[in-house]
C-alpha positions in Angstrom: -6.1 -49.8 243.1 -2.4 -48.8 244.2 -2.9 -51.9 246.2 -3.7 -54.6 243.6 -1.2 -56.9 242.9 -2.7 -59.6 241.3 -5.9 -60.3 238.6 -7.4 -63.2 237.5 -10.7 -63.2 235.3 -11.4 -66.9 234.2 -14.5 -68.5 232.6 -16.7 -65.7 232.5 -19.4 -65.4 229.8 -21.4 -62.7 230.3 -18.4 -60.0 231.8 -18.0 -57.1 229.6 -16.2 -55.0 231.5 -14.0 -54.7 234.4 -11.2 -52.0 235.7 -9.6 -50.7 239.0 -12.2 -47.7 239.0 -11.1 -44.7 237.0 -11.1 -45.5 233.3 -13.4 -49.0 232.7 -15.7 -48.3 230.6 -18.0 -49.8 227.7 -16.7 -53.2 226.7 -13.2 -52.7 228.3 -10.9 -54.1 230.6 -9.2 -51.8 231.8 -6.1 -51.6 235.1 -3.9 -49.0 233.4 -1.0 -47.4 236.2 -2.0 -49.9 238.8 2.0 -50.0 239.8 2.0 -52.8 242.0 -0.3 -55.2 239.4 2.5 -57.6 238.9 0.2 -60.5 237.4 -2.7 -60.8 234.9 -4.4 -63.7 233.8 -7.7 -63.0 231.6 -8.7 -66.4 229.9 -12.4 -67.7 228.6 -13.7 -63.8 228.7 -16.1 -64.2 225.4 -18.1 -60.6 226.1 -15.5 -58.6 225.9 -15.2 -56.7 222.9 -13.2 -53.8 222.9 -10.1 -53.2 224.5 -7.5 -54.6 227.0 -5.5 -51.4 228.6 -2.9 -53.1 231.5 -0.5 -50.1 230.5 2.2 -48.3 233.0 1.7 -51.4 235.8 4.5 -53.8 236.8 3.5 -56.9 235.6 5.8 -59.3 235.0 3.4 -62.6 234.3 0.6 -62.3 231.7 -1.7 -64.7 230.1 -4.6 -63.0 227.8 -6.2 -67.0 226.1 -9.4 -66.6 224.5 -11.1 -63.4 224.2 -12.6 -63.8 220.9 -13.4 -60.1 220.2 -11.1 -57.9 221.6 -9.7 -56.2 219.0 -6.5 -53.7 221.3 -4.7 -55.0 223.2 -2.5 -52.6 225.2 0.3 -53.8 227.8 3.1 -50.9 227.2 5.3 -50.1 230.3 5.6 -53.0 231.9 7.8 -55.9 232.9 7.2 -57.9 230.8 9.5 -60.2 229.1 7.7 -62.4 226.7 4.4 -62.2 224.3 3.9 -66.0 224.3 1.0 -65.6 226.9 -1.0 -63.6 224.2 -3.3 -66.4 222.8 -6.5 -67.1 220.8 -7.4 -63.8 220.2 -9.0 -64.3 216.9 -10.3 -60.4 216.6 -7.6 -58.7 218.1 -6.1 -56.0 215.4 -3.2 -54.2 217.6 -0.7 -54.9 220.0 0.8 -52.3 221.4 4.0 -54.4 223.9 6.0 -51.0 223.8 8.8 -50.0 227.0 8.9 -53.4 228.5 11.5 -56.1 229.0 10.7 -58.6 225.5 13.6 -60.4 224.6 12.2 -62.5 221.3 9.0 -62.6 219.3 9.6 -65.8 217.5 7.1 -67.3 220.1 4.4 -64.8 219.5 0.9 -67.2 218.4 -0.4 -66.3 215.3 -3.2 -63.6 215.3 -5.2 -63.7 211.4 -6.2 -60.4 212.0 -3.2 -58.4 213.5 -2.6 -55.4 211.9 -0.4 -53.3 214.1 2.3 -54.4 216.4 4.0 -52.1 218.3 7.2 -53.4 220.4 9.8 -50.6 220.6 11.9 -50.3 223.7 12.6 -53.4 224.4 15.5 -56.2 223.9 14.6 -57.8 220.5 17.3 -58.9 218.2 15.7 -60.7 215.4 12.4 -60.2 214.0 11.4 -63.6 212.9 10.3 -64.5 209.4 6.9 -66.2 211.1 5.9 -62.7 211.7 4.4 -62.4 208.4 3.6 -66.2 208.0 1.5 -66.2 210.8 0.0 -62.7 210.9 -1.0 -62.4 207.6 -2.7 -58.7 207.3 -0.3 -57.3 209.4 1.2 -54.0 207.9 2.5 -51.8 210.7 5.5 -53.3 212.9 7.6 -50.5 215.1 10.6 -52.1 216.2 12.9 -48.7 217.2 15.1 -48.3 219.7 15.8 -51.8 221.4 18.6 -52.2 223.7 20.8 -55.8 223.6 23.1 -56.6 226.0 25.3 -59.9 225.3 27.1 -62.0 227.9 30.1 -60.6 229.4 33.5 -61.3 227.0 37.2 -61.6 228.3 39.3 -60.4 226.3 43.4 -60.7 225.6 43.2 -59.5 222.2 41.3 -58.8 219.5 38.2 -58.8 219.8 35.4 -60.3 217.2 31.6 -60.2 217.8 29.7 -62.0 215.0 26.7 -59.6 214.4 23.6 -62.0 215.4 20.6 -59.1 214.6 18.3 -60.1 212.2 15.8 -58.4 210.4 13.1 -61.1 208.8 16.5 -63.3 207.8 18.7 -60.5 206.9 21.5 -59.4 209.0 21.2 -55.9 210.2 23.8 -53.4 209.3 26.2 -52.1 212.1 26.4 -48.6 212.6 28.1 -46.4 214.7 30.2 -48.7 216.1 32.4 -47.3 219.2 36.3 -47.4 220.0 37.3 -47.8 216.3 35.4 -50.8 215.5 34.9 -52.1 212.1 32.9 -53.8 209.8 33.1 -56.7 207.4 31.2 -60.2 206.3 28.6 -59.9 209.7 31.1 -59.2 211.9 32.6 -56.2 213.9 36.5 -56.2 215.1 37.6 -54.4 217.6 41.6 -53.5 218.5 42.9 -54.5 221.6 44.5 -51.6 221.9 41.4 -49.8 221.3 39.1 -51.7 224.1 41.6 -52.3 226.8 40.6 -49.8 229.2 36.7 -49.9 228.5 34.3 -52.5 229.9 32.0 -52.0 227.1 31.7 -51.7 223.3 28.6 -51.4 221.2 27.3 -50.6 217.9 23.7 -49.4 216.8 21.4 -50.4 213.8 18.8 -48.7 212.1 16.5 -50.3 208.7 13.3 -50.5 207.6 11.7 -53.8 208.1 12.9 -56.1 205.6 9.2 -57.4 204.6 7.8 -55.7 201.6 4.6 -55.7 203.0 5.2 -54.2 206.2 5.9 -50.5 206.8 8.1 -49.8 210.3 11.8 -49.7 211.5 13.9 -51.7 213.2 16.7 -50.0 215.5 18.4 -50.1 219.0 22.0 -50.6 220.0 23.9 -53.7 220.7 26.3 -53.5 223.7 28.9 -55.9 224.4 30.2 -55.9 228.0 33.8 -56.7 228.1 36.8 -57.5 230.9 40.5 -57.5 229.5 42.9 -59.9 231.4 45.9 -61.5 230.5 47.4 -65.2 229.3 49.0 -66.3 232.7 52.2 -68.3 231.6 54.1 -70.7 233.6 57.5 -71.1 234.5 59.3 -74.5 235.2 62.2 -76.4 235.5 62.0 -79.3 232.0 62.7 -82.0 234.6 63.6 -83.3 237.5 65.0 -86.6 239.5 63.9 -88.4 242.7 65.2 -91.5 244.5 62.3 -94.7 244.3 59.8 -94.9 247.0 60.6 -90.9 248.1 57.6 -89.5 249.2 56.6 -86.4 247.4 53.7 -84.4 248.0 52.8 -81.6 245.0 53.5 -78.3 246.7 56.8 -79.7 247.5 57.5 -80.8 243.4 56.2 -77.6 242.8 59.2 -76.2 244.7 61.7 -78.9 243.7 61.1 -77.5 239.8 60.7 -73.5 240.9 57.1 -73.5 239.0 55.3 -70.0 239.0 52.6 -68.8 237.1 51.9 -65.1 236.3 48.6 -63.0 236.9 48.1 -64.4 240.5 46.5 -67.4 238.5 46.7 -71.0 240.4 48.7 -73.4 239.5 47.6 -77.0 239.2 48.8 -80.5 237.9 48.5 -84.1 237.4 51.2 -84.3 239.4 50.0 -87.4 242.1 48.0 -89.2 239.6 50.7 -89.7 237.2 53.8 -90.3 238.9 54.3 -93.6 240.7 56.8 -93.1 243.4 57.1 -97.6 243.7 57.9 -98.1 239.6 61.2 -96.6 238.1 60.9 -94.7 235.0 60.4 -91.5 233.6 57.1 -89.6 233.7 55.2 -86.6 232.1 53.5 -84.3 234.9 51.6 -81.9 233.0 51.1 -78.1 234.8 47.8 -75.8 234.1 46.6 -72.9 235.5 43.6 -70.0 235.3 43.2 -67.0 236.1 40.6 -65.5 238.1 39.1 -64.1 235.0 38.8 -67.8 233.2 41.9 -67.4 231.0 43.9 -70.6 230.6 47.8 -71.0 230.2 49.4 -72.5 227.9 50.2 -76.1 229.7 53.7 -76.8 230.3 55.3 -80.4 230.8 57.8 -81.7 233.1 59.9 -84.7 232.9 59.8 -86.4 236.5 62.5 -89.4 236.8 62.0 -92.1 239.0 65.6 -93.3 239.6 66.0 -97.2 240.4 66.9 -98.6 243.4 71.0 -98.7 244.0 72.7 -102.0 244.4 72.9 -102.6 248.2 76.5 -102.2 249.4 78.1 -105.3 251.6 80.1 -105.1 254.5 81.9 -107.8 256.4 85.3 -109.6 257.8 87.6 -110.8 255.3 88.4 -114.0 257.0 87.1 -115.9 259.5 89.1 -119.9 261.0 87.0 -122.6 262.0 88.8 -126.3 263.2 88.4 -128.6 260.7 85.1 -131.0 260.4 83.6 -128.1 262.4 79.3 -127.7 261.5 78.5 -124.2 261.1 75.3 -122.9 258.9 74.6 -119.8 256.9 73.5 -117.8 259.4 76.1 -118.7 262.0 78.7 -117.7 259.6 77.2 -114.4 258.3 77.2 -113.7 261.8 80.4 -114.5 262.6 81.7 -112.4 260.1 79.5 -109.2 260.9 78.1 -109.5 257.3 75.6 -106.7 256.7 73.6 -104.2 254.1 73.8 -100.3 253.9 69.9 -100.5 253.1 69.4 -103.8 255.5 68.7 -105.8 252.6 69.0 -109.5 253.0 72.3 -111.3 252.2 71.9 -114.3 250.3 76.1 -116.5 250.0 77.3 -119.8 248.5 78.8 -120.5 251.9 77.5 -123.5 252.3 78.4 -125.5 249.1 81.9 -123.4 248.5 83.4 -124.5 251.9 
């Protein structure tokens, strides 16, 4: 049975009892610490009438549809990670889902005769108001000892966790909440200076279920896994000046305004979608940068001037003789007078109306 990894009982009428060889008996099914069972599916199994026992395995998929009267059902210590696969199991009286991996019961079908649920040890944060809607008789709910752990925070200063653990629409109360935390309105703040060096802070809660009908407690400890970093902040020159048509590429403007960024965080801009090296004027480059841990700077602009083109400069003889009557064009005589441009612009004269 150490071997079994898999079981799959479907459309059976007349089974009443199945196991892996050392417990089955009467009306049971019954593959309790088979550690390498990873996957059960027991669906259309109307002879069975006692008890499911698929305790201290490893599995990880389950689907128990349709087994009209087994009244246990017992899946503690396992992998497990969600009761939705429990389903039409119109005589079943007691779940017991202890030590596995659930994460939320809201999905849990509605069972008219559960009386006892058992789901401590696992990662449950709210116990839904349905519970009670949809299992009407039920009476006994242990909910002790569950362990949360929230998405990874970065931190550069206080820190504020809203607390999200609900007990059939109340919020829980935090207790024993590490590094100095406190607690006000649903929320617990830490200090800064409290939580710098840590990578973690949590805080526990402990209640009876909030359901006047249903006896049981509802505990565990909330952890909150934390990083501090730092706000990188840049450094830049407020402006800067270039000639028209100057070719500029964005590690070089980078340079030309001495930007730096603290925290080893990168540096980026809008640099060569905004400017337009062809079009005098003034334009705003915008600079950015993040950190390795995801903190953003505060942006910083810089005033980039696109100067206009200077006025060629003209060079040529003062004077130049021709004989009188003499037929000489425009170009001849820009020639003859070694008329040029600094910037080889063309020369445009009234040469040939003035003379």
């Amino acid at each position: 049975s150490s071997e079994l990894t898999e079981v799959t009982l479907k459309n059976l009428p007349i089974l009443i009892a199945v196991g892996n060889g050392s417990s089955a008996y009467q009306d049971d099914i019954v593959f309790s610490s088979t550690p390498g069972l990873s996957k059960v599916i027991l669906e259309n199994l109307p002879s069975t009438s006692s008890e499911v026992k698929l305790d201290h395995c490893a599995i990880e998929e389950l689907v128990i549809n349709n087994l009209p009267k087994v009244s246990v059902v017992i899946i503690s210590y396992n992998k497990i990670t969600t009761l939705e696969g429990l389903e039409n199991l119109s005589a079943v009286s007691k779940i017991d889902a202890y030590e596995n991996l659930v994460t939320e019961i809201e999905n849990l079908h509605a069972f008219p005769k559960l009386q006892t649920l058992t789901v401590d040890n696992n990662h449950i944060s709210v116990l839904p108001t349905s519970l009670k809607t949809e299992n009407p008789v039920l009476t006994t709910l242990s909910a002790m000892n569950q362990t949360i752990t929230l998405k990874q925070k970065v931190i550069v200063s206080d820190l504020v966790l809203d607390n999200e653990v609900k007990n059939f629409g109340q919020i829980t109360t935090a207790k024993s909440i590490s590094n100095k935390g406190t607690y006000q309105n649903n929320q617990i703040k830490w200090l800064f200076e409290d939580i710098k060096s840590v990578n973690a802070v949590d805080y526990q809660f402990s209640e009876p279920v909030q359901e006047a009908t249903i006896q049981g407690t509802f505990s565990g400890k909330v952890t909150q896994p934390i990083k501090a970093s730092k706000v990188p902040v840049i450094s830049a020159d407020a402006e800067m000046n270039y000639p028209k048509n100057e070719t500029v590429s964005e590690a070089a403007f980078f340079k030309d305004i001495s930007a730096s960024v603290t925290d080893d965080a990168t540096l980026t801009s809008d640099f060569e979608s905004v400017v337009d090296f062809a079009k005098a004027g003034t334009y705003e480059v915008t600079l950015n940068a993040v950190n390795e841990d995801g903190v953003k700077a505060a942006s910083v602009t810089v005033l980039v001037h696109i100067a206009k083109s200077p006025a060629p400069v003209i060079t040529a003889d003062k004077e130049i003789t021709y004989t009188k009557n003499a037929e000489v064009s425009i170009t001849e005589y820009l020639a003859a007078i070694h008329a040029k441009t600094n910037d080889g612009s063309p020369i445009e004269s009234d040469f040939a109306t003035a003379v």
